[in-house]
C-alpha positions as CSV (number, residue, x, y, z in Angstrom):
1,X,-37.8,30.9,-114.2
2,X,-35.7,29.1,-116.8
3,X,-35.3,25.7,-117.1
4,X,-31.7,23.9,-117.3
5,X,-29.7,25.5,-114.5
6,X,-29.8,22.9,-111.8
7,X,-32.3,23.7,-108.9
8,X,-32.3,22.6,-105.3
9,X,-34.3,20.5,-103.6
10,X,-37.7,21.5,-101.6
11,X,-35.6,20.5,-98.9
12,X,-32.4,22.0,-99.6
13,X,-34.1,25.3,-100.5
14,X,-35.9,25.4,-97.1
15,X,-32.1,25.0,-95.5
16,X,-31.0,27.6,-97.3
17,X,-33.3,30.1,-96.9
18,X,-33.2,29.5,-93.2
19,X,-29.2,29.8,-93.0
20,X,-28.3,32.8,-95.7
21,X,-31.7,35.0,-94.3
22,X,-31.7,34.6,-91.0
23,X,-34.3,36.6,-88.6
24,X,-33.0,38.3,-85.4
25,X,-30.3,39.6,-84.1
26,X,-26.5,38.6,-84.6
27,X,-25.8,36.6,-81.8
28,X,-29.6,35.1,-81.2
29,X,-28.8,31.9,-82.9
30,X,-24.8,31.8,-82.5
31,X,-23.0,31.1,-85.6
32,X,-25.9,28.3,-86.2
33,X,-26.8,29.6,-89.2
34,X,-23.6,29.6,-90.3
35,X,-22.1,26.5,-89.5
36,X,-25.1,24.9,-91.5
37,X,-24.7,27.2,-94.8
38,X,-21.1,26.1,-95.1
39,X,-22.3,22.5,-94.9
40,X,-25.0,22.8,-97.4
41,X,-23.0,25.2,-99.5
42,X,-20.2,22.7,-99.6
43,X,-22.7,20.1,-100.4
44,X,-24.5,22.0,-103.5
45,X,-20.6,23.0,-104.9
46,X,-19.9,18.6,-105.4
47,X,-23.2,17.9,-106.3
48,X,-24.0,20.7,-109.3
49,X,-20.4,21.1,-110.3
50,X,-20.0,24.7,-108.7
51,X,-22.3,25.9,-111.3
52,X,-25.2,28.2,-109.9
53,X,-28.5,26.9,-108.2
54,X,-31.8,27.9,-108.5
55,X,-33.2,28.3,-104.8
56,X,-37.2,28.7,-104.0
57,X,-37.6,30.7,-101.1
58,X,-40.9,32.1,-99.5
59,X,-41.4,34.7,-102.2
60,X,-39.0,34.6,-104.8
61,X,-36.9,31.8,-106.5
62,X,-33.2,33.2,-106.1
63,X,-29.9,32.5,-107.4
64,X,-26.9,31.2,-105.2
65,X,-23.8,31.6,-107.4
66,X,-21.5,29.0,-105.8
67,X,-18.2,29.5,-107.8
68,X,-15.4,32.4,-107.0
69,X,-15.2,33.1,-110.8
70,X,-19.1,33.6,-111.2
71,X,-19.2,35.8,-107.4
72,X,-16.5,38.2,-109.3
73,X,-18.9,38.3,-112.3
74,X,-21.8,39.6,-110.5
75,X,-19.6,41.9,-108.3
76,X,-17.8,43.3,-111.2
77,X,-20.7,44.1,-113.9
78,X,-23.1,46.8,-114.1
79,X,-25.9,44.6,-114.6
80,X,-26.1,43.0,-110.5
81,X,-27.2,46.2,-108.2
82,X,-27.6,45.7,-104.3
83,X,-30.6,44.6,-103.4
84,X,-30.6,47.3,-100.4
85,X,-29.3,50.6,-102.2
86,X,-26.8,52.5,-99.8
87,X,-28.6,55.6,-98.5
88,X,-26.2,59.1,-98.4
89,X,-22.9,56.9,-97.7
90,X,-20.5,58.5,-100.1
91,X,-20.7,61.8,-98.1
92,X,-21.1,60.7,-94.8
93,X,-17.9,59.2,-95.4
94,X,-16.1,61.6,-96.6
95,X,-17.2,64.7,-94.9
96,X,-18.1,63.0,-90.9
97,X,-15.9,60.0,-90.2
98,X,-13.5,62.4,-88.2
99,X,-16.4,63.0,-85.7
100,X,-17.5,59.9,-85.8
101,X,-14.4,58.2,-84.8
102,X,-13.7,60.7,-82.3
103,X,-17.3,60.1,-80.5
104,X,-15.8,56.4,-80.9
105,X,-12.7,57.3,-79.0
106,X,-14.3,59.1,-76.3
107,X,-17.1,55.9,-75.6
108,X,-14.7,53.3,-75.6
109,X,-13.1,55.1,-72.4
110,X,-16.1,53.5,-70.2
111,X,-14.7,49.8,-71.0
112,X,-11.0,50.1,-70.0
113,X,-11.7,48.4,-66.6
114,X,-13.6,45.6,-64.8
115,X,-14.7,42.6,-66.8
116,X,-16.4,43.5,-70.5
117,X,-19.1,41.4,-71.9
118,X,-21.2,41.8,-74.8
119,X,-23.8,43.4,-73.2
120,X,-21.6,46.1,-71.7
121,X,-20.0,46.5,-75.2
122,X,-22.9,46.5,-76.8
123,X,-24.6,49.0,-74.9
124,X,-21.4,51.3,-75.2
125,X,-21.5,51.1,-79.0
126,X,-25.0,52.0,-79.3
127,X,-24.0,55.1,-77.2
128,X,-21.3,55.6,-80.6
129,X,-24.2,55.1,-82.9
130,X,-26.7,57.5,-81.4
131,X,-24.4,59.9,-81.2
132,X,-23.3,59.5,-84.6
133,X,-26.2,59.4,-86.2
134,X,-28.7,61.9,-83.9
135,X,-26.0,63.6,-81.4
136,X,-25.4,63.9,-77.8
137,X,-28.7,64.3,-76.8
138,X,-29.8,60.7,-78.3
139,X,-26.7,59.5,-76.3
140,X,-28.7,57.8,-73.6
141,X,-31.5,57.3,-75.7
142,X,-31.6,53.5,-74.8
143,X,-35.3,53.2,-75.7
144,X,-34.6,54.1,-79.4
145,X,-32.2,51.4,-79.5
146,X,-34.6,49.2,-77.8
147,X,-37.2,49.8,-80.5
148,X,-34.4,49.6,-83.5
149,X,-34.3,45.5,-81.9
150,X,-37.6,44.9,-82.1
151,X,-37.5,46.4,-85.6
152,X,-34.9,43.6,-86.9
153,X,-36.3,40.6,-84.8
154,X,-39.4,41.5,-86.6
155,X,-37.3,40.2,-89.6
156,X,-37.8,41.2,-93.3
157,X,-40.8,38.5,-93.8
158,X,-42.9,40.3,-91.2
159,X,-43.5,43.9,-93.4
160,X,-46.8,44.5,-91.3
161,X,-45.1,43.8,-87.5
162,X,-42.3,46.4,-88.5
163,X,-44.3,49.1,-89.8
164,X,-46.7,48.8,-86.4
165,X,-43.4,49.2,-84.5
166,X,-41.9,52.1,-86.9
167,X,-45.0,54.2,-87.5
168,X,-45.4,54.8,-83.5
169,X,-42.9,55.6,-81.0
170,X,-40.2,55.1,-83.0
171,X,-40.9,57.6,-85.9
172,X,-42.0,60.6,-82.8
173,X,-38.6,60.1,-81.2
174,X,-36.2,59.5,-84.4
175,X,-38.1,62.6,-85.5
176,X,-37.3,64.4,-82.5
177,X,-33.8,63.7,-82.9
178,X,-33.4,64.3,-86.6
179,X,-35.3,67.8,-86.3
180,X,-32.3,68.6,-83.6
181,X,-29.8,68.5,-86.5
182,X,-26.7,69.0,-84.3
183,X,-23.3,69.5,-86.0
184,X,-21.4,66.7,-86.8
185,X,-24.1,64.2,-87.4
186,X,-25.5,62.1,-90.1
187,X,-28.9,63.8,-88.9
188,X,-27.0,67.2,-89.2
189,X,-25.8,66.7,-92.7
190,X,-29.5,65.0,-93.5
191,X,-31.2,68.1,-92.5
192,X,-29.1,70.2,-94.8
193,X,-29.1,67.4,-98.0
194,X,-31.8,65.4,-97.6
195,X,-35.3,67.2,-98.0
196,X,-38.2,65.6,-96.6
197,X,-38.7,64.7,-93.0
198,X,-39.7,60.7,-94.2
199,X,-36.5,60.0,-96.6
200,X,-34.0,61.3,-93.5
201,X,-35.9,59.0,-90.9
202,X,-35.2,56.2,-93.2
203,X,-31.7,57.1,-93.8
204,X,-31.0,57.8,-90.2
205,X,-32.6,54.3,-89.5
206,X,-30.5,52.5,-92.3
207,X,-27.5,54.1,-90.7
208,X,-28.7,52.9,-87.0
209,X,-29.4,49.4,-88.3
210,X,-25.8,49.6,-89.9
211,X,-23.9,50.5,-86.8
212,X,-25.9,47.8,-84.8
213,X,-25.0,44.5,-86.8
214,X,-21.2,45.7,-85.7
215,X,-21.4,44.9,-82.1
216,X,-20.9,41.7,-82.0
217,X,-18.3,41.5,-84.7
218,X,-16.0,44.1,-82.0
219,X,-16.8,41.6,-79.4
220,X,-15.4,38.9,-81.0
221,X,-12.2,41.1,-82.2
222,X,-11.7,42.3,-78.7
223,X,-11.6,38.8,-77.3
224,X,-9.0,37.7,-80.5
225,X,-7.0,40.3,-79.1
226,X,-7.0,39.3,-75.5
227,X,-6.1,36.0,-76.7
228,X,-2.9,37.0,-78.9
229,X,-0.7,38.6,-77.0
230,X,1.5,39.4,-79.9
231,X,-0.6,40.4,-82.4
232,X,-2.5,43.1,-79.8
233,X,0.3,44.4,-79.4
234,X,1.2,45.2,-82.9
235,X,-2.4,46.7,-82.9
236,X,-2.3,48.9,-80.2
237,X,1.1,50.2,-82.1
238,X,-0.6,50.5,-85.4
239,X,-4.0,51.6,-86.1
240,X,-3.7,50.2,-89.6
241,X,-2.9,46.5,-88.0
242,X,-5.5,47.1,-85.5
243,X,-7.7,47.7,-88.6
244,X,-6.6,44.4,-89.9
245,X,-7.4,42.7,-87.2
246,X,-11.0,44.3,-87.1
247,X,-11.2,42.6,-90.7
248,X,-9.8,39.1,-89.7
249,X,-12.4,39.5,-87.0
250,X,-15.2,39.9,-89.3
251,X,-13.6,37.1,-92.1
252,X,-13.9,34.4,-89.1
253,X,-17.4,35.2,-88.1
254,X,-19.2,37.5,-90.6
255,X,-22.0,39.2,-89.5
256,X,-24.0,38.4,-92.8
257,X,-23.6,34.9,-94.4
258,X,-24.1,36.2,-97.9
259,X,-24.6,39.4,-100.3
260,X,-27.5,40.1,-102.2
261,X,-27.8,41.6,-105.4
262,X,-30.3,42.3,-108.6
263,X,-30.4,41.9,-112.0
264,X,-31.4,45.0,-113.8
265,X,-31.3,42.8,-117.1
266,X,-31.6,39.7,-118.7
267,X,-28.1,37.8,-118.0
268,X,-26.8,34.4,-120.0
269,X,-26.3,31.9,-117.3
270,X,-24.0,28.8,-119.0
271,X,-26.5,29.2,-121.9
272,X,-29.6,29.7,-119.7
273,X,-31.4,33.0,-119.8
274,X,-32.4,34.0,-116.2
275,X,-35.3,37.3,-116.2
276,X,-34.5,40.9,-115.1
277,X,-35.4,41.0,-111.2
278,X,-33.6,37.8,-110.6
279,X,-32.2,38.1,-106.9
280,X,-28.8,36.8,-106.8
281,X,-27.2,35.5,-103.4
282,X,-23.6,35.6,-103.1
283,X,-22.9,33.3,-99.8
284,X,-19.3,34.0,-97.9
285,X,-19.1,30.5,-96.4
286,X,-17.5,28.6,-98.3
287,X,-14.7,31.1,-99.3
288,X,-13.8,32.4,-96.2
289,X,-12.7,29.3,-94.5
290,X,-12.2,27.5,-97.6
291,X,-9.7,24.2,-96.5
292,X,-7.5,25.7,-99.5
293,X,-6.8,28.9,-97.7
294,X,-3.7,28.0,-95.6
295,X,-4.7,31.0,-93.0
296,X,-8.9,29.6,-92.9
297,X,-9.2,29.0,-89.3
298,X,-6.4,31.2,-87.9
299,X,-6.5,34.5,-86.7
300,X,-4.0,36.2,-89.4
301,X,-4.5,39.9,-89.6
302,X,-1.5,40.0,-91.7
303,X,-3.2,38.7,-94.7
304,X,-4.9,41.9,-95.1
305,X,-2.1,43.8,-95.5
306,X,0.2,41.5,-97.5
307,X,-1.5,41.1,-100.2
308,X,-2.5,38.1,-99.5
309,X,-6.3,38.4,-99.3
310,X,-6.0,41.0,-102.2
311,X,-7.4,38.4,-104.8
312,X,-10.0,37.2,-102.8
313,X,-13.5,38.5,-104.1
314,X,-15.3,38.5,-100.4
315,X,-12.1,40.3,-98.9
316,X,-12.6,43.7,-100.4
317,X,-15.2,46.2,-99.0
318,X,-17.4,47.0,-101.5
319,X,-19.3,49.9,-100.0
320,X,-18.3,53.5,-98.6
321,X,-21.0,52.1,-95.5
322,X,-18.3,49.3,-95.0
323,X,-15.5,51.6,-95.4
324,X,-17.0,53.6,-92.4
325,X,-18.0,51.1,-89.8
326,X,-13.9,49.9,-90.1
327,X,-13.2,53.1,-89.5
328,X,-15.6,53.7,-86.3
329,X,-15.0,50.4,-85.2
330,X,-11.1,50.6,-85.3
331,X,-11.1,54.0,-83.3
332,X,-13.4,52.2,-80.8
333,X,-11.3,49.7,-80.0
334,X,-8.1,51.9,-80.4
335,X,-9.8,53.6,-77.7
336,X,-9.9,50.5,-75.6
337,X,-6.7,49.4,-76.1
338,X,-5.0,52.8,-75.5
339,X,-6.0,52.6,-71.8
340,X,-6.2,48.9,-71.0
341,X,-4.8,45.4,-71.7
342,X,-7.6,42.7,-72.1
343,X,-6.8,39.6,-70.7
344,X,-9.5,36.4,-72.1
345,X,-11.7,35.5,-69.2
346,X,-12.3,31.2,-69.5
347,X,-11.2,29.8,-72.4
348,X,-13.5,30.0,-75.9
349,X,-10.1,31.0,-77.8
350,X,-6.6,29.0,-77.7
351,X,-3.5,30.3,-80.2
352,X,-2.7,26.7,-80.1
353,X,-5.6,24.9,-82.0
354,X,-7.8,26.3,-85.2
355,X,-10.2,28.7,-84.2
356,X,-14.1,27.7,-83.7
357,X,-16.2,27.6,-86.7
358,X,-19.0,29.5,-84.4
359,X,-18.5,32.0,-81.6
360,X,-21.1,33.4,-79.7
361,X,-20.2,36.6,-78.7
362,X,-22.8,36.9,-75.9
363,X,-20.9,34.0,-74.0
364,X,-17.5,35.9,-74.4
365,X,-15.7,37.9,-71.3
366,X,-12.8,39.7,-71.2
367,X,-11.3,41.4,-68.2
368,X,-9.8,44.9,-69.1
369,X,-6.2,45.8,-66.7
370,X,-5.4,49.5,-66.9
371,X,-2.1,50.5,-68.4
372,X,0.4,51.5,-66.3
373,X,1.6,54.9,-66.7
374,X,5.4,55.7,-66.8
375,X,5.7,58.9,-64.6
376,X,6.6,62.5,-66.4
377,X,10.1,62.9,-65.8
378,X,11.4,66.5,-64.8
């Protein structure tokens, strides 16, 4: 690697490994990870001027761009590709999110009563994302989702532990499902697009893995919701404000604490040439609860349809996947909200002071009231 851009500490690299590529599952080490990026992050921007860091990590020395204006660089120019390529998601977009928010719709009917944690949610979404990706009959497929965990605890540092877990029971009964290719299904429209029997299991996979990292994220919006009386009730009004709050939802607490791109060629750093292959982090942490954002620790779905996040690089989805989970996830909890009011059970939330910087969303409860229904009048 070149010499001249500043480079982090043996110790600060070893934080920052640990808190932008974390290992398990989203709520395993509650908002830990998190909490400590923004710290260190912070820390690197005053000491190296916002300028990018060189970071050594376990394989690979990495780049953590730390400025707003250098994140819009690497998003915006052809030169930075995703370090995980999106698998089929153009089309799955475009030609099954009406099926798959309806399957959405129809799950969410199971939470409208009794108290919802996040291992009842949880278990209800998975339900959405077997059946969107395999069809009913992987709908009470629990084991598949059961080996899918054991897949991402295994973390991306442990290549031989996942392939044990994929190459057994997991690739017989995803294999089972994808030869099924019911209608309406990413494995449906894999059978017809894909080719070979290997590519669609690790599509159908990607997709699973995709729809997972989302559970906790609804948990967390569900539980904003039973905490703000007014704004739930703009939400169950508008579909398009229930979609912002999904979003505000996923700004407070985001499921990843960076993106990670490539370089496909040699870039000019400041004057310093950095290699071809570089891997470049892009960390949300410090941007999305800056102290100069006058909304950072509020729940303010309005800012997404204002116009008011519009110029913020980390506030646009950048992906046709992203595009779809808001979609699915919005017409789950439409689905909730169409049937029940959810009233906060303890007190993790207040409207009246700034919202945590962590959230665990396996401690949350919220107790779901059935909507009264006016009687038909004759």
């Amino acid at each position: 690697m070149p010499r001249g851009l500043p480079r982090a500490t043996v110790l600060e690299s070893l934080r920052l490994t640990a808190a932008l590529l974390p290992p398990g599952t989203p709520h395993a080490r509650p908002g830990l990870d998190l909490l400590r990026s923004r710290s260190l992050l912070t820390g690197l921007q005053i000491r190296y001027g916002g300028r990018p860091v060189l970071v050594r990590g376990p394989r690979r020395t990495a780049l953590v761009v730390l400025s707003q204006r250098d994140a819009e660089r690497v998003l915006s120019e052809p030169a930075f590709v995703p370090a995980v390529r999106e698998r089929a998601a153009g089309l799955p977009c475009d030609v099954l999110r009406p099926a798959f928010t309806e399957v959405a719709r129809e799950e969410a009917a199971a939470l409208t009563e009794g108290v919802v944690d996040y291992a009842r949610l949880e278990a209800c979404w998975q339900r959405v994302a077997r059946r969107c990706v395999y069809g009913a009959g992987a709908a009470g497929d629990e084991e598949l989702s059961t080996l899918l965990a054991q897949v991402r605890r295994a973390g991306r540092g442990r290549a031989r532990r996942r392939q044990e877990i994929l190459s057994g029971r997991y690739d017989a009964r995803i294999l089972d499902h994808l030869r099924r290719a019911e209608p309406g299904t990413l494995a449906g429209l894999l059978a017809r697009t894909s080719g070979p029997e290997a590519r669609g299991l690790r599509q159908a996979a990607f997709w699973l893995m995709g729809f997972s990292v989302t559970a906790a994220s609804l948990m967390r919006t569900l539980a904003l919701l039973a905490t703000y009386p007014a704004q739930r009730k703009c939400a169950r009004a508008d579909s398009d404000y229930l979609r912002a709050c999904l979003r505000e939802g996923l700004r407070l607490w985001p499921p990843v604490p960076a993106l990670s791109r490539i370089s496909t060629e040699e870039t000019d750093w400041y004057g310093v040439p950095v290699p071809a292959g570089t891997h470049v982090l892009l960390p949300f942490a410090p941007h999305q609860r800056s102290a100069r954002l006058p909304y950072a620790d509020s729940f303010a779905p309005e800012i997404w349809l204002d116009g008011t996040a519009a110029d913020e690089w980390w506030a646009l989805p950048r992906c046709d996947g992203v595009h779809l989970m808001l979609a699915v996830g919005t017409a789950f909890l439409g689905g909730i909200l169409a049937s029940a009011r959810p009233k906060a059970s303890g007190r993790p939330l207040s409207p009246h002071r700034p919202l945590p910087q962590t959230l665990n969303a396996a401690r949350l409860r919220v107790t779901m009231r059935p909507l009264k229904r006016r009687p038909a009048q004759s």
